[in-house]
C-alpha positions as CSV (number, residue, x, y, z in Angstrom):
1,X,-38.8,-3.1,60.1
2,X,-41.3,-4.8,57.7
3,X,-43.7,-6.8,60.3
4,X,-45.5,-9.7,59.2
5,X,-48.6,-7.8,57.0
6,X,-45.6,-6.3,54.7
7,X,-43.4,-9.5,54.2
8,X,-46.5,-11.1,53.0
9,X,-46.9,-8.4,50.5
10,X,-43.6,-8.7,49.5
11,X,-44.5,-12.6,48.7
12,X,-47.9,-11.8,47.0
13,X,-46.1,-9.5,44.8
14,X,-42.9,-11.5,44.0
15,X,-44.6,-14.6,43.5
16,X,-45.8,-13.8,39.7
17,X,-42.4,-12.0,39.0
18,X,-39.9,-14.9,39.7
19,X,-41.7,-17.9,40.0
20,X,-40.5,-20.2,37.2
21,X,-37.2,-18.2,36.5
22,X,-34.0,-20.3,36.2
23,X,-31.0,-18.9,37.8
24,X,-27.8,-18.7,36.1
25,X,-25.5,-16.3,38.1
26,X,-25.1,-14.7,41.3
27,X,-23.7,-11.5,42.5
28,X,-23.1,-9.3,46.0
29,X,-21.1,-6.3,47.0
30,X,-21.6,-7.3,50.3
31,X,-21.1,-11.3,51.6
32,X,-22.0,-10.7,55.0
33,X,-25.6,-10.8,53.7
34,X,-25.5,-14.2,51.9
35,X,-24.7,-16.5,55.3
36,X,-22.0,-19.3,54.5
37,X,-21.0,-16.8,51.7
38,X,-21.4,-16.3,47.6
39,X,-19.7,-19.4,46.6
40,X,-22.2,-21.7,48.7
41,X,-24.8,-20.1,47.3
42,X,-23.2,-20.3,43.8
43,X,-22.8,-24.2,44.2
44,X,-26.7,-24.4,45.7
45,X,-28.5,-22.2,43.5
46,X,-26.8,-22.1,39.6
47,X,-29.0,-23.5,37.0
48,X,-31.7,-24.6,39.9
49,X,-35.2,-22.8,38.9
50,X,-37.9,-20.7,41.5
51,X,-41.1,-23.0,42.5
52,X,-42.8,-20.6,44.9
53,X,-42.3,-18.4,47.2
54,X,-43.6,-19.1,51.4
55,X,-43.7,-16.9,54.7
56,X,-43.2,-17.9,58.1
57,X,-43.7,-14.8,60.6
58,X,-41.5,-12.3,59.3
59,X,-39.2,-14.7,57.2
60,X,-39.3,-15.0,53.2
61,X,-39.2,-18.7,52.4
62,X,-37.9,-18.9,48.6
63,X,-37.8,-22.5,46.9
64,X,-36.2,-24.3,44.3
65,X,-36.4,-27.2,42.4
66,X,-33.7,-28.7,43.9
67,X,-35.4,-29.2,47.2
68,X,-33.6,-26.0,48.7
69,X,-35.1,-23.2,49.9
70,X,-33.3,-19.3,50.6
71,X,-34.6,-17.9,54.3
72,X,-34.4,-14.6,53.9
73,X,-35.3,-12.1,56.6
74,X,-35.5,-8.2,55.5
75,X,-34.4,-6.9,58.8
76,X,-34.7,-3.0,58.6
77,X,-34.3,-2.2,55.1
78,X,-34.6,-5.0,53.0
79,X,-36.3,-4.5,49.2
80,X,-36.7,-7.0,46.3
81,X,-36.8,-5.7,42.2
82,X,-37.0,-7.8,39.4
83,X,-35.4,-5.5,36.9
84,X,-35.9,-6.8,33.3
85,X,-32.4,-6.9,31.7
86,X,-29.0,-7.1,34.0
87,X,-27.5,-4.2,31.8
88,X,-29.6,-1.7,34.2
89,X,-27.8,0.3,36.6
90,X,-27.5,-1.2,39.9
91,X,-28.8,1.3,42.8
92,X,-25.8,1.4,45.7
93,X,-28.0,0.2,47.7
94,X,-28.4,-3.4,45.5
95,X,-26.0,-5.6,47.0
96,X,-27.1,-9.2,45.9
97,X,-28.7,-9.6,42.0
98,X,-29.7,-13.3,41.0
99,X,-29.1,-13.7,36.8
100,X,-31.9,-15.9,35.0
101,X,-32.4,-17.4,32.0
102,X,-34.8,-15.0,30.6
103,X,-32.0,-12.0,31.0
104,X,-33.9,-10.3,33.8
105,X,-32.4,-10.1,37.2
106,X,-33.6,-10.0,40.8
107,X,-32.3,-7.4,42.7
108,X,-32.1,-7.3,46.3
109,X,-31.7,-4.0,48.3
110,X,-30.3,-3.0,51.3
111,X,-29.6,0.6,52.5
112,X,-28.5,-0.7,56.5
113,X,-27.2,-4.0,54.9
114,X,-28.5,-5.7,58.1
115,X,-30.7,-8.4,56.0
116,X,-29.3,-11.9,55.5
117,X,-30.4,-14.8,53.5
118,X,-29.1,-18.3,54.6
119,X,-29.4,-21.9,52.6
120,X,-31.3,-24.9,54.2
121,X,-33.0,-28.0,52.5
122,X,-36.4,-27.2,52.5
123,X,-38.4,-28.5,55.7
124,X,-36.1,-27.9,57.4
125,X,-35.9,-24.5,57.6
126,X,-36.7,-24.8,61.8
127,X,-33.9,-27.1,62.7
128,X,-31.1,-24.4,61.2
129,X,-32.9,-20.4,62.0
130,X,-33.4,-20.1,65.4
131,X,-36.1,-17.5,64.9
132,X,-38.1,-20.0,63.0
133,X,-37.5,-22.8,65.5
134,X,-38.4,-20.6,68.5
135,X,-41.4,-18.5,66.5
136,X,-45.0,-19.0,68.0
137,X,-48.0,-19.8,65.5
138,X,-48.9,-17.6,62.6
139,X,-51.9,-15.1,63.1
140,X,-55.0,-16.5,61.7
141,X,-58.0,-18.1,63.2
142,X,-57.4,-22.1,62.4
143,X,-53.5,-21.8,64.1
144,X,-53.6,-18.9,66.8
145,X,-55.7,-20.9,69.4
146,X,-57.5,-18.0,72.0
147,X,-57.0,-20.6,75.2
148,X,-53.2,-21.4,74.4
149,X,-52.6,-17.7,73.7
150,X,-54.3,-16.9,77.4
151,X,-51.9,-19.6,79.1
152,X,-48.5,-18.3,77.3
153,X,-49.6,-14.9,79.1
154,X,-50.3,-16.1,82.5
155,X,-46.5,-17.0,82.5
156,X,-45.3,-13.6,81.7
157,X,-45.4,-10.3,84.1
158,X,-43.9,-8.4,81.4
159,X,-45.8,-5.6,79.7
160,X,-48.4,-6.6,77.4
161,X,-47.2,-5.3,74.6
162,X,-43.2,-6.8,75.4
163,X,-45.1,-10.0,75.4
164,X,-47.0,-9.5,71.9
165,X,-43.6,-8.6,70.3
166,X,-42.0,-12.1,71.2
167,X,-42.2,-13.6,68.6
168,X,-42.1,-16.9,70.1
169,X,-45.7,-16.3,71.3
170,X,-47.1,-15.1,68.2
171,X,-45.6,-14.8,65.1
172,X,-45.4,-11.9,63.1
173,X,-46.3,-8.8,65.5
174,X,-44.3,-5.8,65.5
175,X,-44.4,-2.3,67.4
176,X,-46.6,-0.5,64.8
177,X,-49.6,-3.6,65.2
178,X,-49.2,-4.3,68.8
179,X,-49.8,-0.5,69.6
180,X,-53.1,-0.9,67.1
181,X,-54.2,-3.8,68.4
182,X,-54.0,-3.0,72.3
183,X,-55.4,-0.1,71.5
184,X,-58.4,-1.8,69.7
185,X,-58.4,-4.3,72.5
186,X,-58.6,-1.6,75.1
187,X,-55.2,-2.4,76.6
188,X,-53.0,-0.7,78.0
189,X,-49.4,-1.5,77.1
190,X,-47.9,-1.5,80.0
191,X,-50.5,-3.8,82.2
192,X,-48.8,-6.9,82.7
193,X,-49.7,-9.9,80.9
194,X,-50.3,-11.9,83.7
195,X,-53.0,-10.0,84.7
196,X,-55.3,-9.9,82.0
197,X,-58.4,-11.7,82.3
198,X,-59.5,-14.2,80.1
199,X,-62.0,-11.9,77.7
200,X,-58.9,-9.3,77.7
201,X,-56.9,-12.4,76.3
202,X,-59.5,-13.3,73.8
203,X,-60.4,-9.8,72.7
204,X,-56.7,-9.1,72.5
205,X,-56.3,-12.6,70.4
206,X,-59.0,-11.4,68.0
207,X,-57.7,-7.7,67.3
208,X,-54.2,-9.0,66.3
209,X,-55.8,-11.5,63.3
210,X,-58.1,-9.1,62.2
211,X,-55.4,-6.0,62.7
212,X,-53.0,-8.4,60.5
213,X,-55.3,-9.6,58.3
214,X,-56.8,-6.1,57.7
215,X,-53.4,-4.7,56.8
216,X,-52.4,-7.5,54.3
217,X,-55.4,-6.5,52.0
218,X,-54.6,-2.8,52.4
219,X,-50.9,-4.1,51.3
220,X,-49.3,-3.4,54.8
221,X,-48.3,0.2,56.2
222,X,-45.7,2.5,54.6
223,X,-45.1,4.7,57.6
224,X,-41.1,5.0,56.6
225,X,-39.9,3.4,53.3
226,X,-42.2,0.2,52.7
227,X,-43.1,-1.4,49.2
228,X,-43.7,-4.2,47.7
229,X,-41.3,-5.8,45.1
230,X,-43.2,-3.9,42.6
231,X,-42.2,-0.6,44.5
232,X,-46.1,0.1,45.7
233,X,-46.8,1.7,49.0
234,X,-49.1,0.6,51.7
235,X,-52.3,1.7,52.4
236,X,-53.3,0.7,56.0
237,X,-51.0,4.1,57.4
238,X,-54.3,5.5,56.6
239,X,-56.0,3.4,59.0
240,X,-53.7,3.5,61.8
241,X,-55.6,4.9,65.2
242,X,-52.2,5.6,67.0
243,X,-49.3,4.4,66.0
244,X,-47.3,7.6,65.0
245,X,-50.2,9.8,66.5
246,X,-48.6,11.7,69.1
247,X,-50.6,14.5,70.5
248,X,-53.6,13.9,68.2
249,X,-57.2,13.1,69.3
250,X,-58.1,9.5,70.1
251,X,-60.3,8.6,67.0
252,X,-62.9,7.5,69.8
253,X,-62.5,9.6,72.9
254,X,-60.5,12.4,71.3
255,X,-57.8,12.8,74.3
256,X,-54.8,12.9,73.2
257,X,-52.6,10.1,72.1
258,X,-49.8,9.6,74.8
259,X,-46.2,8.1,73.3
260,X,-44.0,6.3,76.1
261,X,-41.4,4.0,76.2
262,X,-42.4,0.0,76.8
263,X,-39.3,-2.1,76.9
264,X,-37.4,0.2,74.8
265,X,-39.5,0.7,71.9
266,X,-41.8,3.8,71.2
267,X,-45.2,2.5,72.0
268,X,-48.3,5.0,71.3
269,X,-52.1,4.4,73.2
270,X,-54.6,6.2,74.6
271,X,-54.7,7.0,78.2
272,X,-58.7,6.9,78.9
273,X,-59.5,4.4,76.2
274,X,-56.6,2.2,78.0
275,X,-56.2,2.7,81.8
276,X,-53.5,0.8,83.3
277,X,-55.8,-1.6,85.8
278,X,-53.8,-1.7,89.0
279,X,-54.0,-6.0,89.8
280,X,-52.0,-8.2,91.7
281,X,-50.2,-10.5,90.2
282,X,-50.2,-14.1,91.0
């Protein structure tokens, strides 16, 4: 699943594509994706024109002149093309195409078809998704406070990493970049949150904006079939320390990297770099 890094390469590169286009016909092959179906998004959207392009966590934000904006949420799979003419062959896996003005055509593609894009006057995108209403603060240094972030874990004896991947306590972290930035914190994924100290909060705090912020320059990580709306890989799988690094040396210790499960997802870390610190809990 694109995590927060690759969404916001998918905006970067978008942006300059569509921005300022005009729409003047819609098209799917599958409904289930547009949510209140093609002909509410037919009624919204025809002759209405592109202003810019947001993100929230792991949610595209697209707006319109018409003061409405599409949420549109990638899921596994979920690729945008701007293809110049609408004569081109559509892939199978294109299953909604937006027309404009200028006879190119925005194609959106979908091999799971698990994405969806929903309709909401823009602002209020939080009082109709519930994953933007519940979704903790972005990753960056003036909205992900280091004493809030230490308090939210003091009320969880989940797993670390369990707790990173809600994304109601911060937004935008998936299982690639919580196993890179426990294991640059030194953390081990399965210590509960609860019992991390307060410089384990803060060190953890500061490894997941620079982690994220590291991979959005590098254009986010293409471990499986990530790129960007102008079909460019990621580089940061080059930089990745463990994730995917099963049985290789840690890059600091050089034991080998140990893959478990951690509430169901394959989570990767180093066993002497990240001991599991045996604490009671509160």
């Amino acid at each position: 699943m694109p995590e927060l890094p690759e969404v916001e390469n998918v905006r970067l590169s978008l942006s300059p594509l569509v921005v300022g286009k005009t729409v003047t016909g819609i098209g799917t092959n599958w409904e289930k994706i547009l949510v209140g179906g093609l002909d509410l998004f037919k009624q919204a959207l025809m002759g209405a024109t592109i202003t810019g392009i947001d993100r929230r966590g792991k949610y595209l934000l697209l707006r319109f002149d018409n003061d409405l904006t599409v949420v549109s949420h990638l899921r596994m799979e979920g690729k945008y093309q701007l293809v110049p003419t609408t004569s081109e062959p559509k892939h199978r896996f294109v299953h909604v195409w937006f027309d404009f003005t200028d006879g190119s055509e925005l194609r959106y593609h979908d091999m799971r078809k698990f994405g969806r894009m929903q309709l909401c006057e823009t602002g209020t995108e939080a009082a109709h998704v519930p994953g933007i209403a519940k979704m903790g603060p972005e990753p960056t240094a003036t909205t992900f406070a280091a004493a809030a972030f230490y308090q939210s874990l003091k009320r969880h004896k989940k797993p670390i990493k369990s707790v990173i991947l809600d994304q109601s306590i911060v937004a935008g972290v998936g299982n690639i970049y919580a196993d890179e930035t426990l294991w640059r914190a030194k953390l081990n994924p399965e210590q509960p949150a609860a019992t991390l100290t307060r410089a384990e909060a803060t060190r953890l705090h500061d490894q997941i904006i620079a982690v994220l912020a590291e991979s959005i320059t590098a254009g986010g990580t293409s471990v499986h079939t990530f790129v960007d709306a102008t079909g460019k890989r990621g580089g940061f799988q080059e930089r990745l320390n463990v994730y995917g690094r099963e049985g290789l040396p840690c890059p600091v210790c050089q034991t080998p990297i140990v893959k478990i499960k951690v509430g169901q997802r394959g989570t990767h870390y180093c066993p002497h770099c990240q001991p599991l610190r045996k604490r009671k809990l509160a």
